[in-house]
N, C-alpha and C positions, 0 to 999 in steps of 0.2 A: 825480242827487243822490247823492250821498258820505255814507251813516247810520251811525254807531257807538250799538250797545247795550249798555251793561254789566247784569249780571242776575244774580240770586242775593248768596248769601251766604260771603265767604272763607273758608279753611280754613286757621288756624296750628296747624303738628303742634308736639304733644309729644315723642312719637317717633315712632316706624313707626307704630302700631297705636291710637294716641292723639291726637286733636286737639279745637282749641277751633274752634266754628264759630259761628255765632248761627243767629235763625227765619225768614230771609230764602229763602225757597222757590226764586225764577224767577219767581211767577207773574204778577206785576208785567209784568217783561220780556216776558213771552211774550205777554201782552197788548198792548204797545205793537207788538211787533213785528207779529204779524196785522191789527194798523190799518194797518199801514204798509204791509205785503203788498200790505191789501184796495185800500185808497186813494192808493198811492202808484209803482204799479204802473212796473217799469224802475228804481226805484231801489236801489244798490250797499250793501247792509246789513254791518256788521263786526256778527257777535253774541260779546260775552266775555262768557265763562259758566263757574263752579267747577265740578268735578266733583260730581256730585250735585245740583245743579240743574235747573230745567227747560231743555229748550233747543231750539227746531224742528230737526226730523227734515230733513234737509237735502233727501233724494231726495222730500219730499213739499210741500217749497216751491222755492223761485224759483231758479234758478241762479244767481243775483246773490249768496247767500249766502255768505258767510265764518263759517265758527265757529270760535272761538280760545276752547280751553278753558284754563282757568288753575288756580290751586291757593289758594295765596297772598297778601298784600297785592304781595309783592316779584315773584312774576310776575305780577300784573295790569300794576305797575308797567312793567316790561317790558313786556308786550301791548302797553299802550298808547302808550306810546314808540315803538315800532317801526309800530303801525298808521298815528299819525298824521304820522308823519319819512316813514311809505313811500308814502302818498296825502293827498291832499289830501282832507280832510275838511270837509263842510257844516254838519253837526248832527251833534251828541255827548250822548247823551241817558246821563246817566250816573244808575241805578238802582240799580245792587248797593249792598248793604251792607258796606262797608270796614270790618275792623278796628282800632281804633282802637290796637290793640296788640298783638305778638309775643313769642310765646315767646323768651328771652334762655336763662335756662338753670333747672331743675330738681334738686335737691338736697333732702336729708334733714333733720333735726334734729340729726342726728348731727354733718353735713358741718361748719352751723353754731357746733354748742358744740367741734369737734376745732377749726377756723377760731380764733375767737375766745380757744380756750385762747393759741395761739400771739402774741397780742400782750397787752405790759402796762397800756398804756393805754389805757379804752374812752371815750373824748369822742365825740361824734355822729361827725363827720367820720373818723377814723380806723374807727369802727364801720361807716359806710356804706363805705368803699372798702374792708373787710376783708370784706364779705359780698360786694360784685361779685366780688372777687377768685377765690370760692369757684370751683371749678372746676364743680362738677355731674356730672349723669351724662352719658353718651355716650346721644346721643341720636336715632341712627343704627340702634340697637338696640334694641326693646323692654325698658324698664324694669320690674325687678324690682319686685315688691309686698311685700317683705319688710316694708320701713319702716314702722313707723305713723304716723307724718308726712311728707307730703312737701310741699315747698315749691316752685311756679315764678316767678318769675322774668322779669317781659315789660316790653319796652322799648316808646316809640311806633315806629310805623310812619309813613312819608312820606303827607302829603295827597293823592291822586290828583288828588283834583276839584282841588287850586291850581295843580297843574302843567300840566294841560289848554290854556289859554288862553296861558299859560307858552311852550310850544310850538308855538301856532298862534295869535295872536289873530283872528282870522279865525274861528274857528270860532264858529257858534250854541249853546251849551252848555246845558242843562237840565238841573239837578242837583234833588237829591232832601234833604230835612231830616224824619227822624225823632225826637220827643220821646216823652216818657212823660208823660203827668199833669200837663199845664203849661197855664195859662190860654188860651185866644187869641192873646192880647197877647201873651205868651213865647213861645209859636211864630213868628208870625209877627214881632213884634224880633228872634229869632235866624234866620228866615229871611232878613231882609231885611240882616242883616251878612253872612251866606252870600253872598247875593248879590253885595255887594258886594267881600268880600276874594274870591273868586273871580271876577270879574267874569264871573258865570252871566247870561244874558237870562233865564230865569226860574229859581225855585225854588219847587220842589212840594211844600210843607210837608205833614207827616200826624201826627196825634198818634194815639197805640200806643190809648190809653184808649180814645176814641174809636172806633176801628176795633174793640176787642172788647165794647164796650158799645151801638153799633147794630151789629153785624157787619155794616156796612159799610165803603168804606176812601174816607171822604172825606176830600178835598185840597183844599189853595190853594195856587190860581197864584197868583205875587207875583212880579212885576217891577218896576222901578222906580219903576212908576206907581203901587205897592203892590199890594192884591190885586186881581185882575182876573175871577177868577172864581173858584167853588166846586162842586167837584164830590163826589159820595157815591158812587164806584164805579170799579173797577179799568176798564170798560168807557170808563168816561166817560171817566176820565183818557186813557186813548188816541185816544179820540175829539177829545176838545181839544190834545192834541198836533200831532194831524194838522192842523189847524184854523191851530193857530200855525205850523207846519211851512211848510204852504202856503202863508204871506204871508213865509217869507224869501227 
């Protein structure tokens, strides 16, 4: 069996020495992937993982392992492209936490009021296309701290998880929905459209609250049957991965 793990959390740079990343560890991932080690044994694992994540030590697991380290929304994008054009993949267990946004560009207050001098009329629409316009810093380079304002600038980045299925229908997919502070109900209503505009076989809903108010990190499985099961622990959750793994 053919496993893709994605794990951790992206990194969109500001510049060299500056990036935006979130609280997304590995530790998720590395837990799924030791369930699968323990109980899945002979199976061909792809692990993609950001730099600065967790990520098994290769010479101290299975030789079936692939690790593709990535940075980015836009090379995970990549990774994934190329992992699943270049094998046939079974299960695509996608964990990381995607950026839902990229740095576009970086500029000052300054860039701003020079920008907007140059035109005479400021109606919205000519205001929004004179601020894209702005060139920003070079951002290739660590940026100056001079300014006392500085402004960035971030575009969205491509869905991963829509293009999965995109690419392979075939694949078993299990994608992940994190909320913040949202009822039941709104978790899993917006897991269960997850579900669906991705066409995921399941989706592992967790709300953030939740997880720092019993420190633990309980989840719902929710497939189309709705939810299927509930678990209270990064242990479990791999443990019922496995569980569903082995009936595809």
């Amino acid at each position: 069996m053919n496993i893709v793990i994605t794990a951790g959390g992206t990194n969109e740079k500001i510049d060299e020495v500056r990036h935006i990343t979130n609280m997304s560890s590995g530790k998720l991932g590395m837990e799924i992937y030791s369930q699968i080690e323990l109980n899945l044994i002979g199976s061909k694992i792809f692990y993609i993982y950001p730099k600065g994540s967790l990520f098994p030590a290769k010479n101290l697991y299975s030789p079936n392992l692939t690790l593709i380290e990535v940075n980015d929304t836009a090379s995970v994008e990549k990774a994934v492209r190329e992992v699943i054009t270049n094998n046939k993949i079974d299960v695509f267990i996608h964990a990381m936490a995607i950026s839902d946004y990229t740095v576009d560009k970086v500029f000052s207050m300054d860039d701003i009021i020079n920008k907007l001098s140059e035109v005479a009329s400021l109606d919205k629409d000519i205001l929004a296309d004179t601020i894209r316009n702005i060139n920003g810093f070079d951002k290739s380079n660590k940026i100056s701290s001079k300014s006392e304002e500085m402004f960035i600038s971030m575009k969205k980045t491509p869905k991963i998880i829509d293009m999965i299925k995109e690419l392979d229908s075939n694949i078993f997919l299990i994608s992940f929905k994190l909320l913040d502070g949202v009822s039941n109900k709104e978790l899993i209503d917006v897991a269960q459209k997850q579900l669906v505009r991705t066409n995921s076989n399941y989706v592992i809903a967790n709300d953030l609250s939740e997880i720092r108010l019993k420190e633990s990190h309980q989840a719902y499985f929710i497939s189309e049957l709705g939810v299927e099961k509930i678990v209270s622990s990064k242990e479990e959750i791999g443990k019922e991965i496995i569980n569903i793994i082995k009936e595809v």
